[in-house]
C-alpha positions in Angstrom: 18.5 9.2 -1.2 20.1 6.6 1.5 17.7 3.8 2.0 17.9 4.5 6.1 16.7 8.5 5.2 14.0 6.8 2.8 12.3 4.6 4.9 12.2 7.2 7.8 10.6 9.4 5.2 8.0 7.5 4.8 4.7 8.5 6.2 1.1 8.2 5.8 0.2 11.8 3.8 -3.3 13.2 4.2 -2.3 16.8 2.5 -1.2 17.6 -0.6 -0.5 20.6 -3.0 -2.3 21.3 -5.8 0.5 19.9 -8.1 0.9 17.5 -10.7 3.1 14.6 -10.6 4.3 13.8 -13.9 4.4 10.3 -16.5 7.4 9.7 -15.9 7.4 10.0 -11.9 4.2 7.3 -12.1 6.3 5.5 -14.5 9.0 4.8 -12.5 7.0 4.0 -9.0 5.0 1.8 -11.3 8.5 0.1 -12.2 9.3 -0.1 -8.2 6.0 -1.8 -7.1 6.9 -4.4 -10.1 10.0 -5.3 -8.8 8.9 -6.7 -5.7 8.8 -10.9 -5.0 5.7 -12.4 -4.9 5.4 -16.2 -5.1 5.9 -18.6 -7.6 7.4 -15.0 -9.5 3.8 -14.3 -11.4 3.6 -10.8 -10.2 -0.5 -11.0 -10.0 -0.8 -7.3 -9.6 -1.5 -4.7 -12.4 -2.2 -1.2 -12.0 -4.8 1.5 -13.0 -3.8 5.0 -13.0 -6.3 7.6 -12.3 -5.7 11.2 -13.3 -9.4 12.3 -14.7 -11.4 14.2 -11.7 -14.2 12.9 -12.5 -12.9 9.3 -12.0 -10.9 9.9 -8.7 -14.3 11.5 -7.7 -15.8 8.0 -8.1 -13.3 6.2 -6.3 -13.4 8.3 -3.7 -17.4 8.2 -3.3 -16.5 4.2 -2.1 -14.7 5.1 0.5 -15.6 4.9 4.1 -14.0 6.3 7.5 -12.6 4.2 10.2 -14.7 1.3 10.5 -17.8 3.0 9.1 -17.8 0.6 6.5 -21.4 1.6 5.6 -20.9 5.3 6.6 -21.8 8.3 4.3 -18.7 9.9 5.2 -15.8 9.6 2.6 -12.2 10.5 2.8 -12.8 13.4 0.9 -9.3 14.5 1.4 -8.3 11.9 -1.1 -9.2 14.3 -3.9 -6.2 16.5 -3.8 -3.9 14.3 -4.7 -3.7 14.3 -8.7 -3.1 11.2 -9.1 -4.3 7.7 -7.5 -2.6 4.7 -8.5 -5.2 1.4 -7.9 -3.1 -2.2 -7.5 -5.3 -4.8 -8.7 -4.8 -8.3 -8.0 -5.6 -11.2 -10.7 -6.4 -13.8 -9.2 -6.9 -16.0 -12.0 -3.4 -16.1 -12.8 -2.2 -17.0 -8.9 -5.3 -19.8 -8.3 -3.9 -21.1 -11.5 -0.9 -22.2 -10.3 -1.8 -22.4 -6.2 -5.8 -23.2 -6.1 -7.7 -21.5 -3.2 -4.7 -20.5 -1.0 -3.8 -17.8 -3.6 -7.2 -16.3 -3.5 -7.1 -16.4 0.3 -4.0 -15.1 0.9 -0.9 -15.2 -1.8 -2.3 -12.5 -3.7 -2.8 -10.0 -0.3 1.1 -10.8 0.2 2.0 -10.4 -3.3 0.4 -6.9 -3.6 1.4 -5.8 -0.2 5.2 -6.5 -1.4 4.3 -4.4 -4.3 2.7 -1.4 -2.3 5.4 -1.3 0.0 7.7 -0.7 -3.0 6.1 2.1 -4.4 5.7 3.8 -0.7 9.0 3.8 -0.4 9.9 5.1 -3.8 7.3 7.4 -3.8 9.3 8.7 -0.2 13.0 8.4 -2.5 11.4 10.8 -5.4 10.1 13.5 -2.8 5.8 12.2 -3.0 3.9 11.8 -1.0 1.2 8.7 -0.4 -1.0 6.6 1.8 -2.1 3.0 2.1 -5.5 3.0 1.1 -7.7 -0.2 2.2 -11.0 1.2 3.7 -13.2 1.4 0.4 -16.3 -0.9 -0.2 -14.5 -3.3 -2.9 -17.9 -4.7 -4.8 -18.3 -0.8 -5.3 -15.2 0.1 -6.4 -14.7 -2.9 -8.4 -18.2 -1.6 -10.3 -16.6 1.6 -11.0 -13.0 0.3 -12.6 -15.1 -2.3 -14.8 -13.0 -5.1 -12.7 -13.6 -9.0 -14.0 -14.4 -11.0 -11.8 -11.4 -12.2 -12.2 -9.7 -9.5 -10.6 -9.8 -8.0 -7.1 -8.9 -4.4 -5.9 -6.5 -4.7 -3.2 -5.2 -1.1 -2.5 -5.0 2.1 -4.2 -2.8 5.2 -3.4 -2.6 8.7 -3.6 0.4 9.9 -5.7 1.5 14.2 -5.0 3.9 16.6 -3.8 3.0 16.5 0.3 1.3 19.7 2.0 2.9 18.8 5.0 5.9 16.2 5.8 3.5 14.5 8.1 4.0 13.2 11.6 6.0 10.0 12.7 3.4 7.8 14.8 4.8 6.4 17.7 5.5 2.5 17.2 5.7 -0.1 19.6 9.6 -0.6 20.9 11.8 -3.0 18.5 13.2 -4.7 22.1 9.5 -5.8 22.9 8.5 -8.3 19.2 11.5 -9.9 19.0 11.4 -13.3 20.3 14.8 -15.8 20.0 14.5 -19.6 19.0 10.6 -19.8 19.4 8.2 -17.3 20.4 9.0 -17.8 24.5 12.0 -17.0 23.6 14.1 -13.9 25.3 12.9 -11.0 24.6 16.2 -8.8 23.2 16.6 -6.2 26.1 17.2 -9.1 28.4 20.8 -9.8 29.0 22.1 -13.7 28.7 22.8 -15.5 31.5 25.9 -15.9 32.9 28.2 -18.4 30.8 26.4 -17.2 27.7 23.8 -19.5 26.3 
């Protein structure tokens, strides 16, 4: 797929058909979320991949709506996709190398990188997923056996789309870029005369 047609694919997919997804389709989204740059080239994430019910049940059950953080209400629509795919961040090996300033932020950059990739190569093999933050992480961490070393950053929901989703509006291009500093021009304004 062109790389323009991928990334306007990509969308946030709450649906999905009751469908497997098979090894090798993981396999190779796996291989795109490991390809991305993170600093100092340690790649700090790793991945669990959740098929069993039962499991994604568990997952699920520490999830929380909006910012219900406390709430009752789960995002029980994460259980028909058949496969969720949690990026887990070690933080040992990034604080080893950059002290407290991985732990507070490196890693979040790092496996952001690395989510992005498999979004968008989830969109380029015709699946569908979702950026999943709002989960109660002591919880979740209780339920993957996480170290303490380790941190769950993310996890996403890996199927064949019920629906191709809707494109939420975004805020115009013309009105975040700034030129030279951020008082810069915004873009639609035109130069002065004489150019600058």
């Amino acid at each position: 797929m062109e790389f323009d047609r991928v990334i306007a694919r990509r969308r946030s997919i709450r649906s999905y058909e009751d469908r497997d997804v098979d090894d090798d389709a993981i396999g190779l989204l796996l291989a795109y979320g490991h390809a991305a740059p993170s600093a100092g080239n340690l790649h700090p994430w790793e991945f669990i991949v959740v098929r069993d019910p039962a499991q994604r049940r568990r997952i699920v059950d520490t999830t929380f709506r909006g910012n219900d953080f406390d709430g009752t209400a789960h995002q029980e629509w994460l259980m028909e996709a058949p496969v969720l795919i949690v990026v887990v961040a070690n933080r040992a090996k990034s604080a080893a190398r950059y002290g407290e300033k991985a732990i507070k932020s490196l890693v979040y950059l790092d496996c952001s990188a690395c989510i992005e990739n498999i979004l968008l190569g989830a969109a380029n093999l015709s699946l569908a997923s979702c950026y999943i933050s709002g989960f109660r992480e002591p919880e979740l961490r209780a339920v993957l056996g996480l170290p303490d070393t380790h941190e769950a950053i993310a996890f996403l929901p890996i199927g064949y789309g019920a629906d191709e989703g809707q494109p939420r509006p975004k805020t115009p291009l013309a009105e975040i870029i700034h030129h030279e500093s951020y008082r810069g021009a915004p873009l639609s304004s035109s130069p002065p005369p004489g150019g600058r």
